[in-house]
C-alpha positions as CSV (number, residue, x, y, z in Angstrom):
1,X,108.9,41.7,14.5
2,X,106.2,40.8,12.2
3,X,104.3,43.6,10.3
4,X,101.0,44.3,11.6
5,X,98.6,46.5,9.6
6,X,96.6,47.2,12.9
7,X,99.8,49.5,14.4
8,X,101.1,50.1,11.1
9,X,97.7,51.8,9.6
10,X,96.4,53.2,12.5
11,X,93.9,55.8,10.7
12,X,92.0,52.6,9.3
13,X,92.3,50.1,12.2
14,X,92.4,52.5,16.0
15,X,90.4,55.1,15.5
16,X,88.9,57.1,18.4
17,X,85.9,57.0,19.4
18,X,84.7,60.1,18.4
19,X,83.8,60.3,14.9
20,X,86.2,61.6,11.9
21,X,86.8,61.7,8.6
22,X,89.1,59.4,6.3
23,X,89.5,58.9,2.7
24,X,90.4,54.7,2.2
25,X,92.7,53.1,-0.6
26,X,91.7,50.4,-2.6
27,X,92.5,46.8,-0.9
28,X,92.0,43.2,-1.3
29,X,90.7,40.7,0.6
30,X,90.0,36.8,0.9
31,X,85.9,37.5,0.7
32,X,82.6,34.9,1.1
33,X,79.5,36.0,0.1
34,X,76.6,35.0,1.9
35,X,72.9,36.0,4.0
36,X,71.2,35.3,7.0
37,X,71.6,35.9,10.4
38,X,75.4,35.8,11.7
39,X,74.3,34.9,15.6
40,X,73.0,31.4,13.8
41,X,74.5,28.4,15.3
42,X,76.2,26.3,12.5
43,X,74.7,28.8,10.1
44,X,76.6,30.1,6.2
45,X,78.2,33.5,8.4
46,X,80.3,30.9,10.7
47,X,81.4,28.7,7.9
48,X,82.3,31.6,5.8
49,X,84.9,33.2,9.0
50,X,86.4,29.1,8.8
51,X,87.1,29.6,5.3
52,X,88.4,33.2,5.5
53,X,90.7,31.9,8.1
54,X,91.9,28.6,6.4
55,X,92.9,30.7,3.2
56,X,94.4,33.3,5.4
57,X,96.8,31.3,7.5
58,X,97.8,29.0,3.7
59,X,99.2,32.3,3.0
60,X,100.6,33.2,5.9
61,X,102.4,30.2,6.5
62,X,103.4,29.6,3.1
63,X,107.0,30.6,4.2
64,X,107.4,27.1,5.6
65,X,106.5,25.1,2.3
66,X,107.7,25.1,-0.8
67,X,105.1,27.7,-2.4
68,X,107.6,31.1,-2.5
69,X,105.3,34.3,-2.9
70,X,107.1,37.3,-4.0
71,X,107.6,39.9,-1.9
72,X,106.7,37.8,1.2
73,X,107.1,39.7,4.7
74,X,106.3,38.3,7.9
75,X,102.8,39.9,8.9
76,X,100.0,39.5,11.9
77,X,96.8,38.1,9.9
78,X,94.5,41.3,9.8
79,X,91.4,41.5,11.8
80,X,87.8,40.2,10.7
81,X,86.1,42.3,8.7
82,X,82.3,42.5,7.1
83,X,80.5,44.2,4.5
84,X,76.9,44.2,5.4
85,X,73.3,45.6,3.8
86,X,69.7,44.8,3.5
87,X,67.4,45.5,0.3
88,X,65.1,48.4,1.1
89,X,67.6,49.8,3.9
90,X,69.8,53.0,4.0
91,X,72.1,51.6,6.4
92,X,71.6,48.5,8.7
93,X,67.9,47.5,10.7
94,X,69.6,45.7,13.7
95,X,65.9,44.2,14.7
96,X,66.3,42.8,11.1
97,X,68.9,40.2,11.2
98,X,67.7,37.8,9.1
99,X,67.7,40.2,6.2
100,X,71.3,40.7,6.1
101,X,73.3,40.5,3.2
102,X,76.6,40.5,3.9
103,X,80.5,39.6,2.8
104,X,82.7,38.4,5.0
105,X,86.6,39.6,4.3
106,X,89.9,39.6,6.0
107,X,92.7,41.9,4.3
108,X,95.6,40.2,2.0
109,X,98.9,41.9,2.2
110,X,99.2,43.6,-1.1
111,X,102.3,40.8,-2.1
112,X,99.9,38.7,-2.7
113,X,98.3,38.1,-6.7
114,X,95.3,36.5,-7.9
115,X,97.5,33.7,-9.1
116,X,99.2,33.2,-5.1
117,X,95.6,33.7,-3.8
118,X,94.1,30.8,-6.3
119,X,96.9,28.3,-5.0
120,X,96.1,29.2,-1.2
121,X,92.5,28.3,-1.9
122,X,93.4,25.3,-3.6
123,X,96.1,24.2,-0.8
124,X,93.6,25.1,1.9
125,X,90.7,22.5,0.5
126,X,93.5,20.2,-0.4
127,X,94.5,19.9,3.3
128,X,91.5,20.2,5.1
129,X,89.2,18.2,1.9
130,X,86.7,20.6,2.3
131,X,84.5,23.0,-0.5
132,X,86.6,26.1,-0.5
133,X,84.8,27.5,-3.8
134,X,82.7,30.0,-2.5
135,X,86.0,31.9,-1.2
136,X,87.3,34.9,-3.8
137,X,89.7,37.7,-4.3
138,X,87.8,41.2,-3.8
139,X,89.3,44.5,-4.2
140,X,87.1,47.3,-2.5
141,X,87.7,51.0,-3.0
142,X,85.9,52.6,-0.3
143,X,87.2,56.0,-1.0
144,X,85.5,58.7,1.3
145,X,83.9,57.8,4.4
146,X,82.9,58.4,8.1
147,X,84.3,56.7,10.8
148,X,84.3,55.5,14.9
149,X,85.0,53.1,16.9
150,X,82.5,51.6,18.9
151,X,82.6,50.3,22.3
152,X,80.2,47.6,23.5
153,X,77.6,45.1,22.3
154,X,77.0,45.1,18.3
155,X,73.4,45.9,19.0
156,X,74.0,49.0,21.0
157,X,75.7,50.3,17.4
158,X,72.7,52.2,16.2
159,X,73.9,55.1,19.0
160,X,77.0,55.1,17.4
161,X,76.1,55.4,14.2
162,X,73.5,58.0,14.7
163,X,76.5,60.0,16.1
164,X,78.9,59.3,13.0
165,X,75.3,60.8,10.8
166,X,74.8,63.8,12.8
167,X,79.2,64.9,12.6
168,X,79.1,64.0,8.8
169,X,76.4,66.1,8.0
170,X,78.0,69.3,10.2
171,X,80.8,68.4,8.2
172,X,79.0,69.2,5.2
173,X,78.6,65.4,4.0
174,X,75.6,63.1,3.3
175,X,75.6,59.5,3.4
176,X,76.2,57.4,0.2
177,X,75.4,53.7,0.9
178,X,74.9,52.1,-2.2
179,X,74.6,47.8,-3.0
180,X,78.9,49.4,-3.9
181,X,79.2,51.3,-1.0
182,X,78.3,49.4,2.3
183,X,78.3,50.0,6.1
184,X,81.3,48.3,6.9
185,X,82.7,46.9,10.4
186,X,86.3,46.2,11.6
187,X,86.0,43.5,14.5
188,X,89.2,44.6,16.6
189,X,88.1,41.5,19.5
190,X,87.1,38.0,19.5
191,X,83.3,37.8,20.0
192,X,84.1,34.2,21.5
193,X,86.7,35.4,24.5
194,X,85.7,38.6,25.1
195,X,82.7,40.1,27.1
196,X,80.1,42.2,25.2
197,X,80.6,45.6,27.0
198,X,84.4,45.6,25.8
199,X,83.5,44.6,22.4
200,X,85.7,47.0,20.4
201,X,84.4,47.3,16.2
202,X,85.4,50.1,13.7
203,X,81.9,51.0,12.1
204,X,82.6,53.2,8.7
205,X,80.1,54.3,6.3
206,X,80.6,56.2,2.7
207,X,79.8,59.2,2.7
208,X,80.0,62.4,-0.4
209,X,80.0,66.5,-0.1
210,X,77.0,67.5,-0.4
């Protein structure tokens, strides 16, 4: 059975959605870097998932060619993930797409270095000749932060997240997004196959004591 961090880290990938608490560990992920409006056709945010994806599955299938990573399990790719901000903005301005600065990241089991990452990138552009430059190895440390999972369209989010604000703050925390500490979404469906109202997307935001 292959190891996959949705079932095996619940607390980070199925939350409830009602709002909680959680304190995240430091991670690393295949990251692109880019800004715009995702929803644009052909635009940088759906060449940056085809990259994401192509470096993903080098790895992930590297147990069939002659590249041995050490430590190699069998694993389910993680899920899509995004780091997203806007200059100006304590959060995210949903009526302000185009203002979006985001990075795009799927989780790398922790097996893999910098040095088996680098060879995926460079055996992903090998095979399908394309620029895979723009692709790097992030680590985030989110630390503490406040949670949900949201049910339904990504613009109905805003009702979500004003519920995440208002439990954080009986909790006795304040918000703390910073250009280092970003809203952050977990996309548990496929946008392409699945219909809006059963979109299903952890939201998290980093929160302090006050």
């Amino acid at each position: 059975m292959a190891f996959d961090f949705k079932k095996e880290y619940k607390e980070f990938y199925l939350p409830k959605n009602t709002p909680s608490i959680v304190t995240v560990p430091p991670m690393n992920y295949i990251a692109v870097r880019g800004q715009g409006n995702p929803n644009e056709e052909g635009g940088d945010y759906r060449q940056a998932i085809g990259l994401l994806y192509g470096v993903a599955f080098t790895i992930k299938m590297s147990k069939l060619g002659d590249h041995r990573i050490e430590g190699y399990f069998d694993y389910v790719v993680p899920p899509l993930e995004g780091f997203w901000r806007q200059e100006g903005v304590e959060g995210i301005d949903y009526a302000r797409k185009e203002d979006f600065q985001w990075i795009s990241v799927i989780r790398l089991p922790d097996f893999v270095t910098k040095a088996d990452f680098d060879w995926a990138v460079a055996e992903a552009a090998r095979k399908k000749k394309s620029d895979f430059s723009s692709v790097e190895f992030l680590t985030v440390d989110e630390g503490l932060c406040v949670q949900c999972l949201h049910l339904g369209p990504y613009d109905d989010e805003p009702a979500t997240v004003e519920r995440m604000h208002r439990f954080m703050a009986e909790q006795g925390f304040v918000l703390d997004i910073s250009e280092r500490r970003q809203h952050h979404e977990i996309y548990l469906s496929d946008a392409r196959k699945t219909a809006p109202e059963k979109l299903k997307t952890v939201i998290r935001h980093p929160i302090r004591r006050v």
